[in-house]
C-alpha positions as a Python dict, from the first residue, in 0.01 Angstrom:
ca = {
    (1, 'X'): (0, 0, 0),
    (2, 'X'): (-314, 116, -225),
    (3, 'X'): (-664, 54, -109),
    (4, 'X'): (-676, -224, -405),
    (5, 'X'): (-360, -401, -324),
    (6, 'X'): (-483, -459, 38),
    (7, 'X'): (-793, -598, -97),
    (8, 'X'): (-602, -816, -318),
    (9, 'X'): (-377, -945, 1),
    (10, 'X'): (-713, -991, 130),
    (11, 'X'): (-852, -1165, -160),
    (12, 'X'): (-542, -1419, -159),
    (13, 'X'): (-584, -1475, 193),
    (14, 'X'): (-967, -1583, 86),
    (15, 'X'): (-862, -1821, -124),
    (16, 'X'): (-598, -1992, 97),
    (17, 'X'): (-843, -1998, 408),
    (18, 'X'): (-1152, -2183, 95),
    (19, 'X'): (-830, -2467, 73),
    (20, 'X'): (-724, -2510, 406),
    (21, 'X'): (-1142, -2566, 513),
    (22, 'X'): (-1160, -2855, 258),
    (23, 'X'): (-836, -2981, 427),
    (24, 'X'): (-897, -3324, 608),
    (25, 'X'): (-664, -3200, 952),
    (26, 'X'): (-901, -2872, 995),
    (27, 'X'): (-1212, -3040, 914),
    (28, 'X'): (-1078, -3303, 1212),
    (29, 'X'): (-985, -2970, 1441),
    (30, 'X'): (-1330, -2787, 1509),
    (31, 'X'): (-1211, -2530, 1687),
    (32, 'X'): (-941, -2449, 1414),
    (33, 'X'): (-1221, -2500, 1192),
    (34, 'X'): (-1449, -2208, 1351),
    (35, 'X'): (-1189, -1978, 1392),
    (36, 'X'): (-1094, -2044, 1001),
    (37, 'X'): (-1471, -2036, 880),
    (38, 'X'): (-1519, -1757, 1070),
    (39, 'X'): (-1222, -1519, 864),
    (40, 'X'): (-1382, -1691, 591),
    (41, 'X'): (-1686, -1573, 626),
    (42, 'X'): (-1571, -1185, 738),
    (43, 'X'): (-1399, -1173, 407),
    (44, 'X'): (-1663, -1310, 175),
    (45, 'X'): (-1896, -962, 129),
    (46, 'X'): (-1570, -816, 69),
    (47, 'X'): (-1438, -1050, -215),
    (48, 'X'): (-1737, -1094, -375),
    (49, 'X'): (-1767, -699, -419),
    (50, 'X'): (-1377, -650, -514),
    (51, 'X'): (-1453, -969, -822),
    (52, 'X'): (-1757, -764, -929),
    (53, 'X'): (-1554, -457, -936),
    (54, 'X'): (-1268, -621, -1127),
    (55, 'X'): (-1517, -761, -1372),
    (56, 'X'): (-1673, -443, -1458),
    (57, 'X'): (-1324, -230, -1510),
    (58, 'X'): (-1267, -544, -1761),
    (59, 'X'): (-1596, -466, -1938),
    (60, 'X'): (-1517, -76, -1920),
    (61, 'X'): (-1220, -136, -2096),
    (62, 'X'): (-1418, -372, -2379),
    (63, 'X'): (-1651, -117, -2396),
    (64, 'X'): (-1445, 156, -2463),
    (65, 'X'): (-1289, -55, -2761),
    (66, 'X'): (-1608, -79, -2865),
    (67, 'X'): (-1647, 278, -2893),
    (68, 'X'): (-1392, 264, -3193),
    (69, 'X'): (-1577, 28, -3409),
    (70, 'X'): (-1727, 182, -3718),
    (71, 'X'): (-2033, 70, -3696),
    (72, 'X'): (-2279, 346, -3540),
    (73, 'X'): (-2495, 117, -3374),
    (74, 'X'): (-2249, -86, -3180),
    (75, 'X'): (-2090, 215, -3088),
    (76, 'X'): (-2437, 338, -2938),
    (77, 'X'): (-2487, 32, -2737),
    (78, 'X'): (-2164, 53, -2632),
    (79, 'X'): (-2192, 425, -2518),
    (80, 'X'): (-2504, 316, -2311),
    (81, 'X'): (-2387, 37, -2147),
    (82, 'X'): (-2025, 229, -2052),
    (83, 'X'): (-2265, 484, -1858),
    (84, 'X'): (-2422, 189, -1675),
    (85, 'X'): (-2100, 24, -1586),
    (86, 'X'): (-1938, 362, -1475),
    (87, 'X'): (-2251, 400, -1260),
    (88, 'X'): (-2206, 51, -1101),
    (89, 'X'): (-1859, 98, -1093),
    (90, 'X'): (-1880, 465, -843),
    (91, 'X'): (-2150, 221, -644),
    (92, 'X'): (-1901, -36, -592),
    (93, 'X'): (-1623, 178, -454),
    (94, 'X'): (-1848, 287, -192),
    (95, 'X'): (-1969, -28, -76),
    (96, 'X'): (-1582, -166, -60),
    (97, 'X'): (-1465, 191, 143),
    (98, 'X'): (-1748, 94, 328),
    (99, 'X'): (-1650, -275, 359),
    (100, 'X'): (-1276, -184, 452),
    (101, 'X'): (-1386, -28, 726),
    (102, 'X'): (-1213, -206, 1078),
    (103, 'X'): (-1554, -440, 1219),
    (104, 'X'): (-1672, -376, 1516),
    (105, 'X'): (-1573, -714, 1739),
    (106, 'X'): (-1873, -719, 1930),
    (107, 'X'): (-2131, -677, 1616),
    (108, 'X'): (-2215, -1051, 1592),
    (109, 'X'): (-2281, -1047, 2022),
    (110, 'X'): (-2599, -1121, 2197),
    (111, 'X'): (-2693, -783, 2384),
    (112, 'X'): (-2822, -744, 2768),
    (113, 'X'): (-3062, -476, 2750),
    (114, 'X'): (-3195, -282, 2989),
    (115, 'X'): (-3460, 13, 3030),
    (116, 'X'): (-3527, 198, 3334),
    (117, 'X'): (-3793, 447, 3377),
    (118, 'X'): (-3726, 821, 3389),
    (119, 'X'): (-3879, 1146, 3496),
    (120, 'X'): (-4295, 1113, 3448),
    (121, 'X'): (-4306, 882, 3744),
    (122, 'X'): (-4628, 630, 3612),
    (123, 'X'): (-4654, 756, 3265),
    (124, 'X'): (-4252, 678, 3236),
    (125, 'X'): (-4306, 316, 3329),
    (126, 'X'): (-4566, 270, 3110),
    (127, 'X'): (-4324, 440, 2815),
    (128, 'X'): (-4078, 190, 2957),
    (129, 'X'): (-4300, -114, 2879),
    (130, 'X'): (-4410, -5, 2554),
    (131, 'X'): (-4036, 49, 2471),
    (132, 'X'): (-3900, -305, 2584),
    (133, 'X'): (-4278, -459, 2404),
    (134, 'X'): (-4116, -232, 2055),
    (135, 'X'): (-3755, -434, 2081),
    (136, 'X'): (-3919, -760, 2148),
    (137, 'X'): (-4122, -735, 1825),
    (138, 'X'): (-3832, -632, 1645),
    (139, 'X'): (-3617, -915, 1809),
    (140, 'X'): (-3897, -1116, 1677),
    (141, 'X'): (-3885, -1035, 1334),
    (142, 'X'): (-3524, -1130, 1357),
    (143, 'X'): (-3564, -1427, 1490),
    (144, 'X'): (-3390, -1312, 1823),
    (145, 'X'): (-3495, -1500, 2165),
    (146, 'X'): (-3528, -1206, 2442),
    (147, 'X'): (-3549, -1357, 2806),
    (148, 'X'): (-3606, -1156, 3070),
    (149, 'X'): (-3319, -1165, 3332),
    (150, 'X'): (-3462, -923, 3595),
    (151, 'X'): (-3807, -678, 3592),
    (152, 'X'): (-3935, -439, 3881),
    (153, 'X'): (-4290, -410, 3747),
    (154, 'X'): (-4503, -19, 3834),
    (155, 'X'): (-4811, -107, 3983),
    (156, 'X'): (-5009, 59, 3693),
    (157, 'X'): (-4834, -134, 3436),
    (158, 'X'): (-4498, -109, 3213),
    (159, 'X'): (-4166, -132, 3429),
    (160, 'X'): (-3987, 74, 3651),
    (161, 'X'): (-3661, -134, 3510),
    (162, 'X'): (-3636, -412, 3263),
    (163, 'X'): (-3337, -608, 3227),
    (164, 'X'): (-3292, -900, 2924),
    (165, 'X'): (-3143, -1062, 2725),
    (166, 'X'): (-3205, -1056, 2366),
    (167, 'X'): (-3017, -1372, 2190),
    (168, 'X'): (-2937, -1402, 1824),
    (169, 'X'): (-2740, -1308, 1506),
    (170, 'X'): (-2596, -980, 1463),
    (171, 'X'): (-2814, -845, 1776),
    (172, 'X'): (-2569, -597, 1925),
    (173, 'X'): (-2487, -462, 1529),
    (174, 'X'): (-2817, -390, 1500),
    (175, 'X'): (-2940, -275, 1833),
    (176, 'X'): (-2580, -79, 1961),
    (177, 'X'): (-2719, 284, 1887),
    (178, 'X'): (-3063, 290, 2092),
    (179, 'X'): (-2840, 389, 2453),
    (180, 'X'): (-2951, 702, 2531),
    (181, 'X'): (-3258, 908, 2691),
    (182, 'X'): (-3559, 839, 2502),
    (183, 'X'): (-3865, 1075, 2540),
    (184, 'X'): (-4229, 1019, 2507),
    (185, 'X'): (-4481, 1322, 2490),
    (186, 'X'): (-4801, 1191, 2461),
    (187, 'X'): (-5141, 1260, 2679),
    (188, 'X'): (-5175, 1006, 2981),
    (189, 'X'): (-5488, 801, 3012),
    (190, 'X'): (-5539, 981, 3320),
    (191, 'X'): (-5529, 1297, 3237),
    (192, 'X'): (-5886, 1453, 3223),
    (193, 'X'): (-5858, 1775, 3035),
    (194, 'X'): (-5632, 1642, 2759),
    (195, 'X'): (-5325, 1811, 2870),
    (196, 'X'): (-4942, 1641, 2687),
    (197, 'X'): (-4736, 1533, 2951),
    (198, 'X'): (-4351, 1471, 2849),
    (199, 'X'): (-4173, 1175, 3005),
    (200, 'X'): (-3834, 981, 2951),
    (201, 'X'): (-3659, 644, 2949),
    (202, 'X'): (-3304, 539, 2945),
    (203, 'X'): (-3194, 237, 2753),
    (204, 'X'): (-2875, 83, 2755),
    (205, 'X'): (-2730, -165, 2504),
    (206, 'X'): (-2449, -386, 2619),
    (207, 'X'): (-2217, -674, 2442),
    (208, 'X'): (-2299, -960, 2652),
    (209, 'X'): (-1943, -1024, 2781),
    (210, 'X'): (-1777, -1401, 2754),
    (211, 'X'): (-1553, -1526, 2971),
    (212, 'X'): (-1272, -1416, 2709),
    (213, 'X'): (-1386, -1020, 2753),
    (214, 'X'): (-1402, -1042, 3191),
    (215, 'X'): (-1185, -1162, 3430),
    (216, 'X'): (-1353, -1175, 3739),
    (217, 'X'): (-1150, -1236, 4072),
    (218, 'X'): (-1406, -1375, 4290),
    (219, 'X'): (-1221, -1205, 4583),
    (220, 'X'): (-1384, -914, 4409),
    (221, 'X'): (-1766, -996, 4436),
    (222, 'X'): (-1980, -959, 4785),
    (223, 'X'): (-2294, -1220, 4720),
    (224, 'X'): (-2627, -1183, 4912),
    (225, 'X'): (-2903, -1419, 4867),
    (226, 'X'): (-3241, -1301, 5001),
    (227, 'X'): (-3655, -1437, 4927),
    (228, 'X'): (-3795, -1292, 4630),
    (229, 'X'): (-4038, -1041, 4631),
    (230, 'X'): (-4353, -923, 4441),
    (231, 'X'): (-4411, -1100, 4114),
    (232, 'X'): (-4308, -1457, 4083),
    (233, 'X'): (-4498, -1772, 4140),
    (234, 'X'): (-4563, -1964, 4425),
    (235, 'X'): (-4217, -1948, 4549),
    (236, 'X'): (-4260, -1596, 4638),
    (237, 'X'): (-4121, -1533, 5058),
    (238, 'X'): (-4104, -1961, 5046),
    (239, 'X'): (-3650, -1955, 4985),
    (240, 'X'): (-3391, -1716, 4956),
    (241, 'X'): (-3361, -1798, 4597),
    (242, 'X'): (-3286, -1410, 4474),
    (243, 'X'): (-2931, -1284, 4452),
    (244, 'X'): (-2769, -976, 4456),
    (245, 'X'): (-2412, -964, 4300),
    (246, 'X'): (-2172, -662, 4415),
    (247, 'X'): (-1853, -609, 4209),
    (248, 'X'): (-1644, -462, 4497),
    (249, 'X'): (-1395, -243, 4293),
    (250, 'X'): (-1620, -59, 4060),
    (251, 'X'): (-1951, -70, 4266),
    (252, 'X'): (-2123, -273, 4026),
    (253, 'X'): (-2443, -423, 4148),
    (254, 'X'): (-2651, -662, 3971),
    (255, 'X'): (-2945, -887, 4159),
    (256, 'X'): (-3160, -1156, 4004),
    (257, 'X'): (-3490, -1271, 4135),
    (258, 'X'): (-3701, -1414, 3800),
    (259, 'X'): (-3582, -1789, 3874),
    (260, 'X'): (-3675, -2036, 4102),
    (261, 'X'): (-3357, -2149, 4148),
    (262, 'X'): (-3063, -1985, 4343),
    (263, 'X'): (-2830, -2079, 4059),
    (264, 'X'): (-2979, -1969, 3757),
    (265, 'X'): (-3042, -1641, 3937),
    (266, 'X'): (-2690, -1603, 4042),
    (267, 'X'): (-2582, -1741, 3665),
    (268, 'X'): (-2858, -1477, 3518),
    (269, 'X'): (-2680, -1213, 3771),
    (270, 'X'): (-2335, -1248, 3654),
    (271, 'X'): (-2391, -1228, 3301),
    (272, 'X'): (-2567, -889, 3368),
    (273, 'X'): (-2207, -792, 3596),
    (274, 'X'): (-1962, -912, 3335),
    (275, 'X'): (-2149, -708, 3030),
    (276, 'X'): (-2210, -371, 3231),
    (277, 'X'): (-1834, -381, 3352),
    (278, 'X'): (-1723, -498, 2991),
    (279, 'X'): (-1955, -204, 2880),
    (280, 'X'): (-1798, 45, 3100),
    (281, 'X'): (-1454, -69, 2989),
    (282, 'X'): (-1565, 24, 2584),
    (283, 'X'): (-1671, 323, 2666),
    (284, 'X'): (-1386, 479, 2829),
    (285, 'X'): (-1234, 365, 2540),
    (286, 'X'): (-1433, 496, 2267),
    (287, 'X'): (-1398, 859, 2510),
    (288, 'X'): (-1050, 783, 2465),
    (289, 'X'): (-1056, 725, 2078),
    (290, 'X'): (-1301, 1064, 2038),
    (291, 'X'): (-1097, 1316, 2278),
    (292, 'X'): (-936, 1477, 1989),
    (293, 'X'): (-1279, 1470, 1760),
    (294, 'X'): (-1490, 1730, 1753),
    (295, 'X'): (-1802, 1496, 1904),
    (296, 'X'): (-1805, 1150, 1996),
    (297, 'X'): (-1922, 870, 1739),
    (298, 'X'): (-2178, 639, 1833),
    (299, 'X'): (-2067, 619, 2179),
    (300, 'X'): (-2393, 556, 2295),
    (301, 'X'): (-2446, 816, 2597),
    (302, 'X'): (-2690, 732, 2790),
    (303, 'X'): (-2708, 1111, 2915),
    (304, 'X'): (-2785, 1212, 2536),
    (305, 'X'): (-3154, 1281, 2468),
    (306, 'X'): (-3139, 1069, 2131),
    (307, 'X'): (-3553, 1031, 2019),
    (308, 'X'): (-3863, 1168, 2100),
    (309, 'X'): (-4179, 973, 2039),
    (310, 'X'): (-4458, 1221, 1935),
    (311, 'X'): (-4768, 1002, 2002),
    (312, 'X'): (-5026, 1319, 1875),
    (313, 'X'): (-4895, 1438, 1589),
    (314, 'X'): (-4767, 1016, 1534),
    (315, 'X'): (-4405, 1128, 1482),
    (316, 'X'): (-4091, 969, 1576),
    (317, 'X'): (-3751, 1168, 1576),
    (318, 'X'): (-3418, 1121, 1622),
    (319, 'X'): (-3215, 1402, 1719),
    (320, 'X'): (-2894, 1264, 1632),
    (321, 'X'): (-2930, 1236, 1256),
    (322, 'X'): (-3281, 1424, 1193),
    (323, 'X'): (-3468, 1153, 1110),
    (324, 'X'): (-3866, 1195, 1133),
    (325, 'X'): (-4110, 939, 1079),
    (326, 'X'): (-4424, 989, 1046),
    (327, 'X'): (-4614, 639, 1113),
    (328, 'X'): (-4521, 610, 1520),
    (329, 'X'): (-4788, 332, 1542),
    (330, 'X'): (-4612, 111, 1277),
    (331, 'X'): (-4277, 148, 1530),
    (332, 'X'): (-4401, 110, 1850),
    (333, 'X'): (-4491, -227, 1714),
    (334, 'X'): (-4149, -315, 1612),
    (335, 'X'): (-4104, -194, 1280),
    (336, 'X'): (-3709, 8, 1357),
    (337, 'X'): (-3549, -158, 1068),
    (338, 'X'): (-3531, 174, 869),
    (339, 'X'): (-3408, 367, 1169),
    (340, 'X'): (-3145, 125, 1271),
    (341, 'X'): (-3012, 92, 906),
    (342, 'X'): (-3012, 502, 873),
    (343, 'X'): (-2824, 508, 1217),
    (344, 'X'): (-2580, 211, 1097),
    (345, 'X'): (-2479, 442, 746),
    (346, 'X'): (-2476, 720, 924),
    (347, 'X'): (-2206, 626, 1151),
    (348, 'X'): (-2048, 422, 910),
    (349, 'X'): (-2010, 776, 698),
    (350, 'X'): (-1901, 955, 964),
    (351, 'X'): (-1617, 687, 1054),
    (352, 'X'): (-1559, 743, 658),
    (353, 'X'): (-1463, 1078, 722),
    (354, 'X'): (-1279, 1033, 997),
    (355, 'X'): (-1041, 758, 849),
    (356, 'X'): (-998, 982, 525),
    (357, 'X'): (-887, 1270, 743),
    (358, 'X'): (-632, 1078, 912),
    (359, 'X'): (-498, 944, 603),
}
């Protein structure tokens, strides 16, 4: 089957899924309804591209009739506009390679993100708050909620580890390549004679996992409830509200101290379990998937040194494609929307490649 006859299965199964959501037994059926409206929706970009792309091969074709006519100056036009829609037309097959591309299941997931200070002792905590202050400004921008699930606070500011998380539409699509080791060189308020000092940050990104993704035998999980500590209200030493989950079989531990309440720390706690164990389950697989590439796509590794934040010379790089930016201030704020879409194509080219090659 031809790239264009699978979109045209595709485009029949659009059409059959736009009648059975005006059908009165689906619209009576929610859940039938939301898995329906959801393949619905996953096929629409795809449609409307392949109908524009259809369209203009029907105007190539009038246009090159055109090109016969005797008259000089319809045959000009016509010659202009044929460059346009052959232009349009090279566009379009892109964007539908691009489209055909298998989707990532976990794109349209809420992400738990967490950041944990590296080598540069203070100056890496303080990195590690401006980093987790830079995704809540984006996560603003996108209308995201970010809640903080668990923080260990450095007693000169930033964090020594952040955990939250960060709510919304397409959150994990967006946010999925920033794992890695992120650098900061930069001179420290506390340095008297000026001198750069280079510190570091890890960040991981992680599907939040649903109940679908985990299985969790609770035979599994060793549960410790202690008082809180440090930060936190009034109810600091007063219960044993915190709670520290251990998943017995992969060593997996996860505690939870931001909440007053036992519960919502040990709910808070478990969602952090399920998505680092659901996390460590993708990326075996995605080692699996790259062992016979030559380097792993967008896997994510947190070993990876991935950016480097240049705060004299204001530059921001990332190693992985060689992007530089010069206007650091601007992204510190928030403003990654360029280097998350150049990350996004990137990959999405390289995956190109790759499915060519194996064709």
């Amino acid at each position: 089957m031809s790239m264009f006859e699978k979109i045209a299965e595709l485009e029949r199964r659009f059409e059959e899924l736009e009648s059975l959501l005006s059908d009165p037994e689906v619209l009576g059926n929610q859940t039938e309804f939301r898995k329906l409206s959801k393949e619905h929706s996953g096929l629409a970009e795809l449609v409307a591209a392949y109908r524009e792309y259809k369209k203009i091969l029907s105007d190539i074709d009038d246009n090159k009739e055109l090109l016969k006519e005797p008259d000089q100056e319809m045959r000009e036009m016509a010659q202009a506009e044929l460059l346009s829609l052959e232009a349009r037309r090279e566009v379009l097959e892109g964007e539908i390679k691009l489209l055909l591309l298998p989707k990532d299941p976990n794109d349209d997931k809420n992400v738990v993100l967490e950041i944990r200070a590296g080598t540069g002792g203070d100056e890496s905590a303080l990195f590690a708050g401006d980093l987790f202050r830079m995704y809540s400004r984006f996560a603003e921008t996108n209308r995201w909620r970010v809640e903080i699930i668990s923080a260990s606070e450095s007693e000169k500011g930033g964090f020594k580890e952040v955990i939250a998380l960060v709510e919304g539409t397409g959150v994990f699509a967006k946010l999925k390549y920033e794992s890695g080791t992120h650098r900061v060189q930069r001179v420290p308020e506390t340095e008297a004679q000026g001198r750069i000092h280079t510190s570091a940050c890890t960040v991981a990104v992680m599907p939040e996992a649903e109940d679908v993704d985990i299985d969790i035998n609770p035979a599994d999980l060793k549960i410790d409830v202690y008082r809180s500590s440090g930060a936190g209200g009034q109810h600091v030493n007063t219960t044993d509200s915190a709670v520290r989950i251990t998943h017995i079989p992969t060593g997996t531990v996860v505690a939870c101290q931001e909440e007053r309440s036992q519960i919502k720390n040990r709910a808070k706690a478990m969602k952090v379990l399920k998505s680092r164990i659901l996390d460590n389950i993708l990326m075996e697989q995605n080692a699996k998937l790259a062992a016979d590439r030559k380097s792993q796509v967008g896997s994510g590794d947190r070993s990876e040194r991935i950016r480097t934040y240049n705060f004299p010379q204001g530059r921001m790089t990332d190693h992985r494609i060689g992007l530089t930016l010069y206007r650091l201030d601007a992204i510190m704020a928030g403003d990654i929307a360029e280097i998350a879409d150049s990350l996004r194509q990137h990959y999405q080219m390289e995956a190109l490649q790759a499915q060519s090659e194996g064709m």
